[in-house]
N, C-alpha and C positions, 0 to 999 in steps of 0.2 A: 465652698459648701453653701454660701448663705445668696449664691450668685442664681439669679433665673436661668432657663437651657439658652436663649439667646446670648445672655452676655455673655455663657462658657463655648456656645459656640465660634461666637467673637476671638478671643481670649485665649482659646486652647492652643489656635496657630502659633501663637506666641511664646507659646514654652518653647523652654532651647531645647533643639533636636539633638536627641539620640544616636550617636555612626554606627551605622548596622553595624560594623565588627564588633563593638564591646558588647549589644545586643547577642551576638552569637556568641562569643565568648562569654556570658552571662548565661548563655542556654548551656552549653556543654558543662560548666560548671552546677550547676542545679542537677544535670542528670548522674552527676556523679556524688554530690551530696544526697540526693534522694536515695540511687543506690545503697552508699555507706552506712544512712539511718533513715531510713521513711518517716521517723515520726518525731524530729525533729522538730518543735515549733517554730523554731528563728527558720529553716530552711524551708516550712512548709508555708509561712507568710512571707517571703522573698518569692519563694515560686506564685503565689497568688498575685502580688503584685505585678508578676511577670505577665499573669494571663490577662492582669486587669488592663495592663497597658496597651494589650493587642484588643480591648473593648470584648471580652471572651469571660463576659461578666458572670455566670453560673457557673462556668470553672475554678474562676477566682473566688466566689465565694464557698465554694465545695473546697479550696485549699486550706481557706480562711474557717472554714467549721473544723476543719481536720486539725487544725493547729490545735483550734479550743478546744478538742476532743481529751490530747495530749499534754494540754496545759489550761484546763480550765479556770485556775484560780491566774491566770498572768494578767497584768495588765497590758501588758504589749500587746498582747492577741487580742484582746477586749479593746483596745483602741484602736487597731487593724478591720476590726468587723466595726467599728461604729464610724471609722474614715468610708470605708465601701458605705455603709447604708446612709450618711449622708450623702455622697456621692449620687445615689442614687433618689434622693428626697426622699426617705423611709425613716421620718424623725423619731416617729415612737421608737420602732426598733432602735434606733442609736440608743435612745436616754434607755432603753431596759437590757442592753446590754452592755451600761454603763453604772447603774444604779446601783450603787451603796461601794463608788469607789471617790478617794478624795486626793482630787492633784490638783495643779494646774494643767495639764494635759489636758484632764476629764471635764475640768470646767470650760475648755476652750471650748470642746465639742458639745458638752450641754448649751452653751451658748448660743453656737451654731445653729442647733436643733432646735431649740425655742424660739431663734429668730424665724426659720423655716416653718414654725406650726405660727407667729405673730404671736408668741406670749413676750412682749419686747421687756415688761418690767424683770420677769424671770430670768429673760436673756442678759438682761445688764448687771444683776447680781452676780450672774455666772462669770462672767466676762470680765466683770471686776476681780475677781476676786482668781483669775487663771493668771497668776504673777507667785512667781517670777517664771519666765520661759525663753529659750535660745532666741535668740535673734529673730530668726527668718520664721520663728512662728508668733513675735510681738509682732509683727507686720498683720498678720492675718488677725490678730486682736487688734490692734489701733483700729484695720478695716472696722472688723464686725461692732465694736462700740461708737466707732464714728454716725454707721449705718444704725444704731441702736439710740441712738442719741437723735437723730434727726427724726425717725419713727415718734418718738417720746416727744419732737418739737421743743428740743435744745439745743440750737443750732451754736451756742458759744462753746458750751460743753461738748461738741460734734470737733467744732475746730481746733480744740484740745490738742485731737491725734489724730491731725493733719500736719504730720512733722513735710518741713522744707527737704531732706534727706528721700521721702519718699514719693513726692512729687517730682524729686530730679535723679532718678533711681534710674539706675542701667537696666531695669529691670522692665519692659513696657506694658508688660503685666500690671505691676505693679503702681506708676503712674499713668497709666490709663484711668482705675479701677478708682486713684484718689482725686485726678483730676476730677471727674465727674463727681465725687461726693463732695466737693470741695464747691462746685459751682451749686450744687444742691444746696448744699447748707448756704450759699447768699442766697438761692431764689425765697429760700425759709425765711428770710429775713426782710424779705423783701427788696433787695438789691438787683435788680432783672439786669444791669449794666456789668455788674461783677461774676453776674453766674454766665453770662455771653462771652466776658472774655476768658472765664475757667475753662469751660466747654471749648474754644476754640483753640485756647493752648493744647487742653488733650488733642484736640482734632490732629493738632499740626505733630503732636507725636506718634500719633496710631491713626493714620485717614482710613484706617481696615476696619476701626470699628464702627457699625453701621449708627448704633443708637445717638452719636455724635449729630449729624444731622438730625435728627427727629426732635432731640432736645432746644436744637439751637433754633428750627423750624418751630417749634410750639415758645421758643419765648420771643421768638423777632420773625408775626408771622409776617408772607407777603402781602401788603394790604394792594394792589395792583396787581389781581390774578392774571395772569397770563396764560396762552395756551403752553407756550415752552416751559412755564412755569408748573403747570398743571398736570405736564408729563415727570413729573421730576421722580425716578427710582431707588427707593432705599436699599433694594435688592433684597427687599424680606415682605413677603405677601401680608401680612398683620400692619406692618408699618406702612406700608403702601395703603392698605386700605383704610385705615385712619388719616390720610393725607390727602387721599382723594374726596373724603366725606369734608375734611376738613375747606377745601378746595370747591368743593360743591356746596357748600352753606355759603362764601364767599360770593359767587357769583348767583345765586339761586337771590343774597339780598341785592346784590349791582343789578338785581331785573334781566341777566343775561338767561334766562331758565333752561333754553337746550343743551348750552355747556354744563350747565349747574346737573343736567342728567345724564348727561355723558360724564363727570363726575363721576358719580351714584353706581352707575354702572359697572364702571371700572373696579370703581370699592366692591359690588357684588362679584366683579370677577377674581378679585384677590381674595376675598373673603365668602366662598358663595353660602355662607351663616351668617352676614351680617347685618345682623335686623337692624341697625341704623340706617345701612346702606339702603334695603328696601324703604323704609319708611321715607328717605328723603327723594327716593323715583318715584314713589307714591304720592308725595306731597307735591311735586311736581306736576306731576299727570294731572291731579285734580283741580291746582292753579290754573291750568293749560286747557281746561275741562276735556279732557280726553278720558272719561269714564272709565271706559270697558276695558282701557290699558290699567288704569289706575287698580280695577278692580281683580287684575289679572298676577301684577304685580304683589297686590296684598294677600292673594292667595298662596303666591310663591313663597311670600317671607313667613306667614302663618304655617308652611308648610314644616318651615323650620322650629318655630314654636307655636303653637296653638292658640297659648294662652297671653299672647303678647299684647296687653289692652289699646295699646295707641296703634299697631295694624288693623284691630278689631275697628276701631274709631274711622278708619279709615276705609276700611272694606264698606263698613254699614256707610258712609258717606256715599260712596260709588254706587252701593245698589241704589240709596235714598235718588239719587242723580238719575240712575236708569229705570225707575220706576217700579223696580222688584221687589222694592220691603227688604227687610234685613235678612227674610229666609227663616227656617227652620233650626233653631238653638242659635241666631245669632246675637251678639250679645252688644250692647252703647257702652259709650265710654263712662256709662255713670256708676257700673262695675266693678274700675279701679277703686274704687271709695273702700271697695265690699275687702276689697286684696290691700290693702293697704298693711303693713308692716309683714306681709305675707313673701314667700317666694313665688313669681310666677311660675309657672306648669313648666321642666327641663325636660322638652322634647330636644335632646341634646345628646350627644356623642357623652360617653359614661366619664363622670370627671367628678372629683371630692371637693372640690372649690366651695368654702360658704363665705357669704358676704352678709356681713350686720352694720347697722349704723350707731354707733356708740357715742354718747356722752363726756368724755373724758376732760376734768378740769378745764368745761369751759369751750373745749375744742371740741366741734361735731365731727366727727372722721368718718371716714369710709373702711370700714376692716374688714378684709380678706382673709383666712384663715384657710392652714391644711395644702389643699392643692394648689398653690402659686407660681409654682416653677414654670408652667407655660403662659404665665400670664404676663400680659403686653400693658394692656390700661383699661381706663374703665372710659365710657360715656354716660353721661349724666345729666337729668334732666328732671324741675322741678313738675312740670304738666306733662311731658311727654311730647312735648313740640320743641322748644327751641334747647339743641343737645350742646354739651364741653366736655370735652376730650381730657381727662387728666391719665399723663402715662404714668405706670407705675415700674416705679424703681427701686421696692423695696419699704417704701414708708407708708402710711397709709392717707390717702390726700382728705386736706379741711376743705367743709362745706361753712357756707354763714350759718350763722344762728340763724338766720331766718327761715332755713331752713325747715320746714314739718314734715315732707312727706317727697320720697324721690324717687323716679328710676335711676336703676344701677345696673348698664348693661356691659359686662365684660367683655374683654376681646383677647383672647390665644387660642394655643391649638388645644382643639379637643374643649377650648370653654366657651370661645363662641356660638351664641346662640339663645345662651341662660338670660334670664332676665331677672332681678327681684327689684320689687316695689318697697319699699321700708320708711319704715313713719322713725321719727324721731321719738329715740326711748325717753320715758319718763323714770327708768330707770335712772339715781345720781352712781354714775361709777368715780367711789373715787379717786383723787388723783393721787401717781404714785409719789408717795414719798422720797425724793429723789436721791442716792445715794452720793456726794458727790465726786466728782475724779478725783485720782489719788494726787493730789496735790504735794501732797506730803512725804511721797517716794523719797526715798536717799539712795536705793539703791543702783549701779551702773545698768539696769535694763528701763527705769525711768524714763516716760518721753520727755521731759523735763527738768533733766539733770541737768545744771547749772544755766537756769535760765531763771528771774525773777520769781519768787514763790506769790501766787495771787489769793485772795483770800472773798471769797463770798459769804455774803448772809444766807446759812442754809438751817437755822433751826429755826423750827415752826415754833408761834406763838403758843401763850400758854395758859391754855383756857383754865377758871377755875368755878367750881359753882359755890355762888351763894347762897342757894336755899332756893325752897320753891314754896307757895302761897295758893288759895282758891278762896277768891274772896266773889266769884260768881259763878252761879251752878254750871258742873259741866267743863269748866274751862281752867286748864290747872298754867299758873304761871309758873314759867322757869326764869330764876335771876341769878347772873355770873358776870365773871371780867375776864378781863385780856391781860395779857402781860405789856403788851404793846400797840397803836394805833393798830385797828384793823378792821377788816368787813365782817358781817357776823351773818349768818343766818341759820336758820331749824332747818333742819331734813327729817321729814316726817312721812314716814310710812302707811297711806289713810288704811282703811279697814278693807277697801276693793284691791288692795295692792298695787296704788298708784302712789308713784313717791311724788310730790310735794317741797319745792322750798320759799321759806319765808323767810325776807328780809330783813333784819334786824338793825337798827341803829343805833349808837349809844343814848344813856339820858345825860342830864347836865352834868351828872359827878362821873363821867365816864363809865357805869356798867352798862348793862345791858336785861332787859326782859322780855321774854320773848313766850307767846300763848299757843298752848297745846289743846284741840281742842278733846277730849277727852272719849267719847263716844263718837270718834270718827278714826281714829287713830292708834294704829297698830305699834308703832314702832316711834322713838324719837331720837335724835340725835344734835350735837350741836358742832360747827364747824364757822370757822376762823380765817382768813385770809393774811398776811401781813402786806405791809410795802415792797418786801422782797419779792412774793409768789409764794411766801412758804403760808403751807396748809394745817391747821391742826382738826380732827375730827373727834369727839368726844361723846359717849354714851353713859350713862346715868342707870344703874343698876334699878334704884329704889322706883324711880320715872317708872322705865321699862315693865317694874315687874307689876305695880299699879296698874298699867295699859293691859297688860298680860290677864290682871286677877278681870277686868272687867270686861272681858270677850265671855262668847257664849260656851267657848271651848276651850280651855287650857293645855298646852302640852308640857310635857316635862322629857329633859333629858339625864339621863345614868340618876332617873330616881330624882331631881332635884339637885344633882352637883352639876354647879358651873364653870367648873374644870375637869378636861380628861387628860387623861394619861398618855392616851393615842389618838390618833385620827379619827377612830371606828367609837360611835356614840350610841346609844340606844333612845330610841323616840319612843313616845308612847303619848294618844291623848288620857286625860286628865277623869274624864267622864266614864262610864261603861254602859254604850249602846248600841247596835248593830246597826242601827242609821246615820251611819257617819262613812262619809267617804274624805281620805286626805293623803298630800302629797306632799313630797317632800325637794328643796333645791339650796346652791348651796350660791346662788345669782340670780335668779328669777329669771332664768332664762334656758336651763335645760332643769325639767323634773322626773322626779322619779314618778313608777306609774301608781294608781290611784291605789289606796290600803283601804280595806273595808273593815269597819268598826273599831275597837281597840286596841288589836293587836299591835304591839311591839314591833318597831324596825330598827334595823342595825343598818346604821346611815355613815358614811366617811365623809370627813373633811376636807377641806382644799389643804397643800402642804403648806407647812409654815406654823412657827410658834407663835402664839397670844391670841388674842381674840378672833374671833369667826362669829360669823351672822349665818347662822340656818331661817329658811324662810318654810311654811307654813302655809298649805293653802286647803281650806274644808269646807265639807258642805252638808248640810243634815238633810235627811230626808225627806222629802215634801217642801222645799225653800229652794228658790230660783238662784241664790245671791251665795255665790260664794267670799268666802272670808280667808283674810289672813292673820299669819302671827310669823314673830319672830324672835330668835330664843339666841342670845350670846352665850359661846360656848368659847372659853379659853382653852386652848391645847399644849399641851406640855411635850409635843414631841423635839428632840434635841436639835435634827438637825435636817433640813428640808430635803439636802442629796439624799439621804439615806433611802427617804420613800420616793425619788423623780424615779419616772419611769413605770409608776404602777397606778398612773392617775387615769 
């Protein structure tokens, strides 16, 4: 389920084949159960999987609705239609026609399906907690938490359930699939020796599977391009064309530039979308100063996207060189600045794929969301000139902190072509609270039945507040301690809706105080690190509500209770004027559309019990500067599965 279309393309040869006779004798049996009872649900999801198998996929699911038709409350049938729509990468469908069932079964495949949209903290709750289950489906749970674990960048907690049983598994499916997470979680750690010899053990058990080379090729690349070298085929057009680019920046710096375009070329012919590929025959050309090629070629890649700013930088070079001006609407590289955390223009084949650059404890990743299944890798590049290849295999790859501002050009079918440009959020997402593996198991489905019980530091420190003080206008101290040695710092929300953190150090008696500054500041928060990694985050009611009274605009939810019952809250500002426009988000990153004046909205939560952050963003009329606010709102709903599915 949680496998891209390539590796299942890989992969699929590998299941044990079928003897047409039991096939046929499985058909003649179905036409005489259908006779006997057409409505049947065990008989009408046996024949579906029948048709599913021959890939006669809308037959199968017309068997699969007719089941539910006849037994709408089952869960068999309900885990029948959400095995096909994962199958088919159709995550939402799975979780809402799973939603408000509670097994281990259900939590496999919510798990699944959240790995598939990149909600990986949701996916590992889920996945934890799908125990106890038969055997041959703990396999497919060690998989997806393994892969859930390295996403999250816990490569110890990854090699958990990386049992020795399933690396030497009759199954090559099955050790194919751990080999390579296995080599993954060293390259995470930084082992590039350990995850060569993972990768090469798989090799030597499945040489069918292609992604084998491309992995072993990107960690031990050939630094002596060669021509025989240069021809090397993966036998998959994406992959080839990442290795010829890769091959062409090789020789393009050894000064060799004709090869380095022959390269380039080859990538455009495997790829004929792949604006890396154009840009580096274009960068070529114009080394070489062969203009009118240069400017021939940028028009070709532009043709693929429009709005691709480093083509643009290029074409305007080539005219700048022939002496024609940049032309009518063309645009300089000084552009990018304008698009910066923007998507560029997807003149591109129709595809759901979004790419954000996120924050995450410390780690700047690259997240993918929604459409991934054809996705190969990304290239990436801080100016738009010198590119790196990272493949993707499910996690989402780190950038440096140094990181500000990137292109992010993907590469599969149907997504090459996209470009986005993303600035580093100021957004603090914070980090998730780690649940930890069930160490603690006793029972025989345990990956760690009678093996040493290990024990981590996994509770976060424990913040507590001493008081707070203004003893200068404007500027309100906050003073507190720790339970234990640790990094301190404010997460403050300014009034432009720019988060902010401030460094905190202890004083001599070990607390800590830390300055809010009062008329800049929307939001306050306080957050702790210990020696372990573990995170504590803490917010102050009375702080907040201070911050709150001295905004220009007040909101209140359900009337002033800071508790709801459900999900679904009422907003309302505080004032009564028709010169108010405001919106409402529950991340600052997707909002609802603008409300004019005071009226009332009836706003839902993200799932999950306790506290929640609704963010606030307004503006009065005749005033350039919009404002934020932000209002904690605890929720009382019981239980998260009940509402998945309807988010």
């Amino acid at each position: 389920w949680s496998e891209t279309t390539k590796r299942r393309n890989d992969l699929l040869p590998k299941l044990p084949a079928v003897a047409t006779i039991k096939i046929q004798q499985l058909q003649g049996r179905l036409l005489r159960l259908l006779e006997l009872d057409p409505g049947d649900p065990a008989v009408l999801l046996i024949t579906g999987n029948y048709h599913y198998f021959y890939r006669q996929k809308q037959t199968a699911l017309w068997y699969y609705q007719q089941a539910q038709k006849f037994a709408p409350d089952s869960e068999s049938v309900k885990l029948a239609l959400a095995d096909f729509y994962l199958d088919q990468w159709q995550s939402e469908q799975a979780k809402e026609t799973l939603a408000g069932l509670k097994s281990p079964a259900v939590s496999l495949r919510m798990g699944a399906a959240c790995l598939q949209l990149g909600e990986y903290d949701l996916a590992l709750d889920y996945l934890l907690n799908a125990d106890p289950l038969p055997e041959e489906w703990q396999v497919i749970r060690a998989k997806d938490l393994c892969r859930t674990y390295l996403a999250l960048g816990e490569p110890k907690q990854a090699d958990v359930w990386i049992r020795p049983e399933y690396l030497e598994s009759s199954s090559i499916l099955c050790g194919t699939l751990f080999w390579e997470l296995k080599g993954w979680s060293a390259w995470q750690t930084g082992d590039l020796k350990a995850a060569l010899g993972d990768w090469l053990a798989g090799q030597r058990l499945n040489s069918d599977y292609k992604l084998w080379e491309s992995n072993i090729q990107w960690v031990r690349p050939d630094h002596n391009v060669s021509l025989a070298n240069a021809t090397k085929d993966f036998h998959d057009s994406d992959l080839n064309a990442a290795f010829e680019i890769t091959q062409g920046q090789a020789l393009f710096k050894d000064g060799q530039w004709s090869l380095a375009y022959e390269q380039y070329l080859a990538a455009i012919h495997h790829d004929h979308r792949s604006l890396v590929g154009f840009l580096g025959a274009c960068t070529v050309k114009l080394r070489k100063q062969e203009y009118a090629e240069a400017l021939d070629l940028a028009k070709q890649g532009l043709a693929v996207n429009q709005d691709f700013e480093p083509l643009l930088a290029i074409r305007a070079q080539a005219y700048q060189k022939l002496g024609q001006g940049q032309g009518q609407g063309q645009r300089n590289g000084a552009a990018k600045e304008q698009t910066a955390g923007k998507t560029s223009t997807l003149n591109t084949e129709k595809s759901l794929l979004k790419v954000s650059l996120n924050n995450i404890a410390g780690r700047l990743v690259i997240l993918p969301q929604d459409e991934t299944k054809n996705l190969v890798g990304f290239w990436v590049s801080a100016q738009g000139k010198e590119w790196q290849w990272y493949p993707w295999w499910g996690s989402p790859p780190t950038l440096p902190e140094t990181v500000s501002k990137v292109w992010v050009v993907p590469t599969g079918s149907g997504i090459s072509g996209m470009a986005f440009y993303l600035e580093k959020p100021k957004t603090i997402v914070e980090p998730l609270q780690m649940v930890p593996p069930p160490y603690q198991y006793q029972g025989t489905d345990s990956p760690l039945v009678n093996q040493p019980q290990i024990q981590f530091d996994t509770a976060p420190p424990v913040i507590t507040l001493l008081g707070e003080s203004m003893d200068e206008p404007g500027i309100l101290h906050l003073h507190w301690s720790v339970s234990e040695d640790a990094n301190c710092w404010l997460q403050l929300l300014t009034s432009d809706g720019s988060w902010r953190e401030l460094a905190v150090s202890a004083a001599s008696d070990g607390t800590y105080i830390g300055d809010v500054p009062l008329d800049a500041t929307a939001f306050c928060r306080i957050a702790a690190r210990d020696q372990a990694g573990n995170v504590s985050v803490i917010t102050d009611k009375a702080v907040n509500n201070r911050l709150r009274a001295s905004a220009t605009v007040s909101f209140n939810v359900n009337n002033g209770e800071a508790k709801s019952a459900s999900r679904w809250i009422t907003i309302k500002p505080g004032i009564s004027t028709l010169d108010l426009r405001w919106a409402v988000s529950n991340d600052q990153l997707a909002w609802s559309s603008w409300q004019p004046g005071d009226t009332a909205m009836t706003w839902r939560l993200n799932p999950g019990v306790g506290a929640h952050l609704v963010f606030i963003r307004y503006q009065i009329a005749g005033t350039a500067q919009v404002c934020y606010q932000v209002i904690e709102v605890v929720s009382a709903v019981p239980d998260i599965q009940s509402e998945v599915g309807t988010k």
